[in-house]
C-alpha positions as CSV (number, residue, x, y, z in Angstrom):
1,X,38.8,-122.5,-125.1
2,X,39.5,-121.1,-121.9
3,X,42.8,-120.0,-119.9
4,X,44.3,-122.2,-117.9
5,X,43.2,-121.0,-114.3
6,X,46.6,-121.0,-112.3
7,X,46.9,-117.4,-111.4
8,X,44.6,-115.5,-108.7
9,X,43.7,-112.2,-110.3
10,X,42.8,-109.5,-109.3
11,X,38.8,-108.1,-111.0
12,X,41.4,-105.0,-112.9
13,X,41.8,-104.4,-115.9
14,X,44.8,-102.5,-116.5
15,X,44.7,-100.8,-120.0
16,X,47.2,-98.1,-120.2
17,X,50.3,-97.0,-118.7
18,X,53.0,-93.9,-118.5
19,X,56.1,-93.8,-116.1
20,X,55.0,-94.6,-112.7
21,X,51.5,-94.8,-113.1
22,X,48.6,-97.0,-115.1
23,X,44.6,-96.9,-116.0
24,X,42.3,-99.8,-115.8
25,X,39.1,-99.8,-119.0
26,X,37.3,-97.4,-115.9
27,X,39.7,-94.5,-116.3
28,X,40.9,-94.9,-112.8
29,X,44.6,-94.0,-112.5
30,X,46.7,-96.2,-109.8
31,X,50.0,-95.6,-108.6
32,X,52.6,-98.8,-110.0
33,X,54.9,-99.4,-106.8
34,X,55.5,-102.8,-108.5
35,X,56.1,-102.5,-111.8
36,X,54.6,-105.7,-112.8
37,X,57.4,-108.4,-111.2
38,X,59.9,-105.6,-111.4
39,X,59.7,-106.2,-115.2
40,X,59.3,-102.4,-116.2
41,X,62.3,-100.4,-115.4
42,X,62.5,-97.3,-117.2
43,X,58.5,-96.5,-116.7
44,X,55.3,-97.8,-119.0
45,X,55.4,-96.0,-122.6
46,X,58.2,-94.0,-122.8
47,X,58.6,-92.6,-125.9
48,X,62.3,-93.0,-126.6
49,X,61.5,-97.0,-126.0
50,X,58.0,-96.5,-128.2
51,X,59.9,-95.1,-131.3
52,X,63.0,-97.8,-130.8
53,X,60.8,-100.7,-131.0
54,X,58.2,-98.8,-133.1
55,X,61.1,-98.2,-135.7
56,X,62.6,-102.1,-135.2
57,X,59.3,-103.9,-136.0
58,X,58.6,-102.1,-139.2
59,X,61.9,-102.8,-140.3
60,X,62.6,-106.1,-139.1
61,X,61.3,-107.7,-135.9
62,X,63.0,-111.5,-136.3
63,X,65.3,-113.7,-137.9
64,X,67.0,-116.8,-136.7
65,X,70.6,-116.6,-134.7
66,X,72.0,-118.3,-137.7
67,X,72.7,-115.2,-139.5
68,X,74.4,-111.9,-138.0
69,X,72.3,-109.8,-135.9
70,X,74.4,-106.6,-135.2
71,X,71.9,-105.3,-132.3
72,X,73.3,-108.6,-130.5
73,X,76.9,-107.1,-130.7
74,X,75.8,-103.7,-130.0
75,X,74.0,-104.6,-127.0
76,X,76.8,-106.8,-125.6
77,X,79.0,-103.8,-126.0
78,X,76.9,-101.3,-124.8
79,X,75.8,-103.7,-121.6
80,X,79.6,-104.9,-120.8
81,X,80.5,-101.3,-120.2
82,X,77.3,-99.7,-118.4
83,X,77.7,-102.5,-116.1
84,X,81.4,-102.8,-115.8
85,X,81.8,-106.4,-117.5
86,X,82.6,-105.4,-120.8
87,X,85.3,-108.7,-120.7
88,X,82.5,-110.8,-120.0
89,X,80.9,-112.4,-123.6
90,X,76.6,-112.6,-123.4
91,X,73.9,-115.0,-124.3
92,X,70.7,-113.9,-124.9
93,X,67.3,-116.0,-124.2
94,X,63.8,-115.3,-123.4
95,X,63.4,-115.2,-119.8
96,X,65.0,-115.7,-116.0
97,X,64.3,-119.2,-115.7
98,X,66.0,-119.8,-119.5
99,X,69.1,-117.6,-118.0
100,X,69.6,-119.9,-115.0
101,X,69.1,-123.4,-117.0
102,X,71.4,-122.4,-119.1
103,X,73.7,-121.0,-116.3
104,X,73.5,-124.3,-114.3
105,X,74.3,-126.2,-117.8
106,X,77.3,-124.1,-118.6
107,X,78.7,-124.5,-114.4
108,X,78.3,-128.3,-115.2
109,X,79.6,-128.3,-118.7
110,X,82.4,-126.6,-117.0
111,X,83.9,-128.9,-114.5
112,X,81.4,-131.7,-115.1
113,X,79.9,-132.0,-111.7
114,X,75.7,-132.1,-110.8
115,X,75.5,-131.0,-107.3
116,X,74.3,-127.5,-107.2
117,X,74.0,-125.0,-103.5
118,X,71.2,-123.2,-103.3
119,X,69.5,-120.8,-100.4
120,X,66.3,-121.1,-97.9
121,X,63.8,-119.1,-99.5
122,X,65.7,-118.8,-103.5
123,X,63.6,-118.0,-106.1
124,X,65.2,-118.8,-109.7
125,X,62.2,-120.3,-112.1
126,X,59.9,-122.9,-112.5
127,X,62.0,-124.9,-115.1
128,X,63.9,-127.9,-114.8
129,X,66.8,-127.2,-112.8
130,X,66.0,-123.8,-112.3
131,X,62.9,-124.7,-110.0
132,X,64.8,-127.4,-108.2
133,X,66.7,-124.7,-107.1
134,X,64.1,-123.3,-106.0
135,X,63.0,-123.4,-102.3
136,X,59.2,-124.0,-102.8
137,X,58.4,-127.3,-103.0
138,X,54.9,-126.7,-104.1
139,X,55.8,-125.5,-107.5
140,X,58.3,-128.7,-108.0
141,X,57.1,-131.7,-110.0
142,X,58.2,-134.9,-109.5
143,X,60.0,-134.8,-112.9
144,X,62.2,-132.3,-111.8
145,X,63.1,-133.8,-108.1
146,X,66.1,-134.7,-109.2
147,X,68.2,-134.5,-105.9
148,X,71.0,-132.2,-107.5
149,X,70.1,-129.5,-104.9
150,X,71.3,-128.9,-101.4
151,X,69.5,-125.7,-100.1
152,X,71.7,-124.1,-97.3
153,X,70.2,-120.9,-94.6
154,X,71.7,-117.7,-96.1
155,X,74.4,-115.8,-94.5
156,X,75.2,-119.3,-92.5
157,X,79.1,-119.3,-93.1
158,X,79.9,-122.6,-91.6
159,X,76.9,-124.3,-93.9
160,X,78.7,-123.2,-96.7
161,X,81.9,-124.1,-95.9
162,X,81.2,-127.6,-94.6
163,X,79.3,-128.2,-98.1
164,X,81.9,-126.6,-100.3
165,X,84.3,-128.8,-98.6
166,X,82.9,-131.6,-99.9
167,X,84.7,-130.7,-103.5
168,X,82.1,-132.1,-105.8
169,X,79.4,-128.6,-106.1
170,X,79.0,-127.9,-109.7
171,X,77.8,-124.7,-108.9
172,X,76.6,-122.1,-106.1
173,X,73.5,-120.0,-107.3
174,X,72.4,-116.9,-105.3
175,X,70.1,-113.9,-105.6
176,X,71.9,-110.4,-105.6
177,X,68.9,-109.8,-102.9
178,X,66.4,-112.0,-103.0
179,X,62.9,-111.3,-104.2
180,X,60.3,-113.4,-104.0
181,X,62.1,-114.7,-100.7
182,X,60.8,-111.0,-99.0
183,X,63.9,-109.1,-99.7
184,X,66.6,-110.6,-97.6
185,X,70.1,-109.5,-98.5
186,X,73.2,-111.8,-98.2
187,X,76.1,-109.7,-96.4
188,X,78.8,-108.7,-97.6
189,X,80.8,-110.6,-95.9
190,X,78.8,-113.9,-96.8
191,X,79.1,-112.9,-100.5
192,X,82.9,-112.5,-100.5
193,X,84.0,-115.3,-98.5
194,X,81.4,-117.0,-101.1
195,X,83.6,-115.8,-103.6
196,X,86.9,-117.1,-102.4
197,X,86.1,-120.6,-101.7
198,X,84.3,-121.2,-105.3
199,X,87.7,-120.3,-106.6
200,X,89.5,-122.6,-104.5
201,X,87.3,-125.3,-105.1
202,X,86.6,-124.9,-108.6
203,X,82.8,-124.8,-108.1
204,X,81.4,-121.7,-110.4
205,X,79.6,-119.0,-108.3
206,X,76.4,-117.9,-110.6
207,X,74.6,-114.2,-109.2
208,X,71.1,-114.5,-110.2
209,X,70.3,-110.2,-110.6
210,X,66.9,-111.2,-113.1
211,X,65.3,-109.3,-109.9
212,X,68.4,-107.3,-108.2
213,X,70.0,-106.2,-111.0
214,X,69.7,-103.4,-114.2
215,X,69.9,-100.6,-111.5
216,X,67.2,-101.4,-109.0
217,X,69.2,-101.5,-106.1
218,X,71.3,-98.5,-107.0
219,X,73.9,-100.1,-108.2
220,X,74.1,-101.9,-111.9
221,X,74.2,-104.9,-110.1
222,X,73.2,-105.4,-106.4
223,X,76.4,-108.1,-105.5
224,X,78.5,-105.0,-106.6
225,X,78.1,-103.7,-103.2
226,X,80.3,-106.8,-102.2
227,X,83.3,-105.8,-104.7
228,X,83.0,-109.2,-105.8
229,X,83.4,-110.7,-109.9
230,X,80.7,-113.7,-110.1
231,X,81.6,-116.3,-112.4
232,X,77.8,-115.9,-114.5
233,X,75.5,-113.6,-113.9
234,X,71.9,-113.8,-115.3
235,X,69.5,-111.0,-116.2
236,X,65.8,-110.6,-117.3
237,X,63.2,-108.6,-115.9
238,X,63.8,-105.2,-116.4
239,X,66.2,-105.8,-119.2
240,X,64.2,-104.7,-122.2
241,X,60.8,-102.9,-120.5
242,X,58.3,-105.9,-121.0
243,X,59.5,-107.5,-123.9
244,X,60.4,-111.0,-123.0
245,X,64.2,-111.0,-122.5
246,X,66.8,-112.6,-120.5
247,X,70.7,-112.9,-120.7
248,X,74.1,-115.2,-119.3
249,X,76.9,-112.4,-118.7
250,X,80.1,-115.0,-118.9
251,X,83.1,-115.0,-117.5
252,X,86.0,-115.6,-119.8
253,X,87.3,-118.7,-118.1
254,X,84.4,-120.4,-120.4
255,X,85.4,-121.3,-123.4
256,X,82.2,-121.7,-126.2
257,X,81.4,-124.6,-128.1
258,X,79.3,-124.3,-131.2
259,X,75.8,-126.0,-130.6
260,X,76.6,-125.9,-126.6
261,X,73.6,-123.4,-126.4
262,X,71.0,-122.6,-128.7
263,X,67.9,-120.8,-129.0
264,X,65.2,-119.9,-131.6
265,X,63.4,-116.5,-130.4
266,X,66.5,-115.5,-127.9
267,X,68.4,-112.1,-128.7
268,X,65.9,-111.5,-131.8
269,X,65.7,-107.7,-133.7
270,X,62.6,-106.9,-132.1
271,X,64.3,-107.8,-128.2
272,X,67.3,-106.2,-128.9
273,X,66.0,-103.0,-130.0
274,X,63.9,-102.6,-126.7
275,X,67.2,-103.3,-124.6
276,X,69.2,-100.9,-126.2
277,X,66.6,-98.6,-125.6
278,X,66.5,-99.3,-122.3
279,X,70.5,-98.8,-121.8
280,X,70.0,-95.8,-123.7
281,X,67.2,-94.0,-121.2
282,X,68.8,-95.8,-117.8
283,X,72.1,-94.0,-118.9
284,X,70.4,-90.3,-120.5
285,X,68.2,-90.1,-117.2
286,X,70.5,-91.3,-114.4
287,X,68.0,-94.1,-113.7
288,X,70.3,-96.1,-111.6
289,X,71.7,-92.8,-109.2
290,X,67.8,-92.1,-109.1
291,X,66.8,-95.8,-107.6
292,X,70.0,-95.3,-105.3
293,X,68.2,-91.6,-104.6
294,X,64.8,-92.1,-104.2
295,X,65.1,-95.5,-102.7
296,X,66.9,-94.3,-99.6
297,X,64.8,-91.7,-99.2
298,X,62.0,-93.9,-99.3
299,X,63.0,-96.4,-96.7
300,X,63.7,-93.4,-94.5
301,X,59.9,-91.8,-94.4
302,X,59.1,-95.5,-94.3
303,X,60.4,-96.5,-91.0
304,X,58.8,-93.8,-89.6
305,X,55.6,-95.6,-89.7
306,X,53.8,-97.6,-87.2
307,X,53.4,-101.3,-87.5
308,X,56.3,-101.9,-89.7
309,X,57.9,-104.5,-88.1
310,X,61.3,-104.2,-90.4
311,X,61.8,-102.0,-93.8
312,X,64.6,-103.4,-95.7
313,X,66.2,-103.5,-99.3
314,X,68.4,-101.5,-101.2
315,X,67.8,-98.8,-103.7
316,X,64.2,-99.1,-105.1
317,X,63.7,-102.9,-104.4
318,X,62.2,-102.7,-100.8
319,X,60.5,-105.2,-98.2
320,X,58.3,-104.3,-95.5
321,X,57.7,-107.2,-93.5
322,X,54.4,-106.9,-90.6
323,X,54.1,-108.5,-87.7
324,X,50.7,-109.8,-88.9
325,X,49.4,-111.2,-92.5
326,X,49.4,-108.1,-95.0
327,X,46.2,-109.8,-97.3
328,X,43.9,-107.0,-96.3
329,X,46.4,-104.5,-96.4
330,X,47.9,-105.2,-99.9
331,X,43.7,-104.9,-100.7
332,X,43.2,-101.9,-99.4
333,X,46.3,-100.5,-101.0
334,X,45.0,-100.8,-104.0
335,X,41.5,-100.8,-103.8
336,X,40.8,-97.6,-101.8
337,X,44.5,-95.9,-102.2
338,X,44.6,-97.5,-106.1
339,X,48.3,-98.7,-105.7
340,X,49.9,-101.9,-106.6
341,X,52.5,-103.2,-104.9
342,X,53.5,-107.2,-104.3
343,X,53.8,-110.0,-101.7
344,X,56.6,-112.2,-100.5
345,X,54.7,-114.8,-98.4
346,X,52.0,-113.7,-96.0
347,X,53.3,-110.7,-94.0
348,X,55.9,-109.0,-96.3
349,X,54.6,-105.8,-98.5
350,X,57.0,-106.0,-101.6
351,X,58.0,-102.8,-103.7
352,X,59.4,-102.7,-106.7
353,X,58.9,-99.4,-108.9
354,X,60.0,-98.3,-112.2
355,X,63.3,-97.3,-111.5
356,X,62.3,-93.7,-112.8
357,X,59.7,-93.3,-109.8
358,X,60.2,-89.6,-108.6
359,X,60.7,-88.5,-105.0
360,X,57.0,-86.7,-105.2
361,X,55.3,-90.2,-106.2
362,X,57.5,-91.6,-103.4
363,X,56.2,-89.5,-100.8
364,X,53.3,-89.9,-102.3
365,X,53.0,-93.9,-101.7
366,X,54.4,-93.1,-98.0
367,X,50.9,-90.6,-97.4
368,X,48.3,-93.1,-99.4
369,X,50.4,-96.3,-97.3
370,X,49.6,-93.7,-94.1
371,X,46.2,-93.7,-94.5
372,X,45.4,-97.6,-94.8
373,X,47.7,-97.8,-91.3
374,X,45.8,-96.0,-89.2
């Protein structure tokens, strides 16, 4: 059997990794300005994460949700008040896309409407609903065309209110910044008046922060910039360091329904242990002031370079967009420089670190980047 060929790779092997950097099976050491999707956020390997989930799966890595699991508790306890939610309950799944289906579910279990408002260039899965939100076509199946979707241009005020209007949206769903879309940030402005007319229509306002949120943008979560409460908020990524893990952080106007969600791996030992761990090292080593740190240093060295057409972001989740297609560049980045970074479309350069990437690795990326400009 072979895989099935739906990813372009690139001829790397990557073997080994510690903090900000890994090794491919030549011993040649590359830079990690990416972090594979923004998954890892407190840095490949570290050792208080190694021993947690070292220590969890020789004790017990799974059993099903239908007996008590007190890492679930301690997690939502631990999560509620390093993020300021702590009112909120949580739901634990596998992934981002798991987190918005059931997000969407829960908005339309809620007030029992199916239209859902979504943004030009949103990126929340490639299930079901969750990819029918999304703004790519190309990734939509038939199956899932399902017309519950009316995508709207971000930041358009006047497009949101005419729709909202309407009074039948289920739900709005929005990126803290979105990702995938080339790091374009809805204001603050947008965000708030967002707010106020999904409470005055009843329509529940869901934050996707799977790639925004934990920290990266140097705040817990990136809509906190906007001093707004979302009614769900939905997490992944970077929320236990590469083991598959998402959650649903829920307002308490829900009320919950036994059998209304279920799940057989989500919010397991082995998952829980690696998020606790993660909670533990983002608080011990200030990982969320460091992304706000090093971040704004970063942009500021970085628009100080030619050809940049616009560096923007927040905290260590940053776009460069180019006037022309960055294909070569992205290569040459890597291959002759030996850093990986991402894409959003053809002309933006997309960064997103370990949030523990240091102000010397930093300026590090800015000399190595320097060198493929010229």
């Amino acid at each position: 059997m072979k895989l099935f060929d739906v990813y372009p790779l690139f001829d790397i092997n990557i073997v080994k990794g510690k903090g900000c950097r890994v090794w491919d099976d030549k011993g040649n050491e590359y830079l990690d300005l990416y972090g594979g999707h923004a998954v890892i956020s407190i840095g490949h390997a570290h050792p208080h994460y190694v021993e947690a989930v070292s220590r969890q799966v020789a004790t017990l890595g799974f059993y099903s949700n239908s007996v008590i699991n007190t890492l679930q508790q301690q997690l939502a306890e631990r999560l509620g008040t390093v993020c300021g939610y702590d009112d909120y309950t949580l739901f634990l799944i596998n992934s981002g896309a798991e987190a918005n289906e059931n997000a969407l579910k829960l908005a339309s279990f809620y007030n029992g409407r199916t239209r859902i408002l979504s943004f030009a260039k949103a990126f929340h899965g490639r299930t079901s609903l969750a990819v029918e939100a999304t703004d790519n076509p190309k990734i939509i199946a038939p199956i899932n065309n399902n017309h519950h979707v009316t995508y709207l241009p971000l930041n358009d005020m006047e497009a949101l209110r005419h729709e909202l209007a309407k009074g039948d949206v289920c739900a709005v769903i929005i990126e803290g910044i979105q990702g995938v879309g080339g790091i374009q940030m809805p204001t603050t402005e947008f965000l708030q008046e967002l707010r106020t007319l999904c409470t005055a229509q009843g329509t529940v306002l869901i934050l996707d922060e799977i790639q925004s949120g934990y920290g990266r943008s140097g705040r817990f979560f990136a809509h906190q910039y906007a001093d707004i409460r979302p009614d769900i908020i939905t997490v992944a990524k970077g929320i236990a360091n590469g083991f598959p893990m998402g959650g649903v952080l829920i307002s308490p106007m829900f009320t919950p329904v036994y059998g209304q969600l279920g799940t057989t791996f989500g919010g397991n030992h082995l998952a829980c242990a690696a998020a606790l761990a993660v909670l533990d090292v983002i608080e011990e080593e200030n990982l969320v002031e460091n992304a706000a740190q090093v971040g704004k240093h970063l942009m500021e060295e970085l628009r100080k370079l030619p050809h940049i057409k616009e560096v923007r972001g927040r905290g260590l989740m940053i776009g460069l967009e180019f006037a022309e297609p960055i294909k070569e560049l992205r290569n040459r980045l890597l291959h002759e420089q030996h850093v990986f970074t991402g894409a959003s479309g053809s002309n933006v350069l997309r960064l997103l670190p370990p949030l523990c990437l240091s102000i010397d690795e930093a300026v590090s990326f800015v000399e190595r980047l320097k060198k493929v400009l010229r």
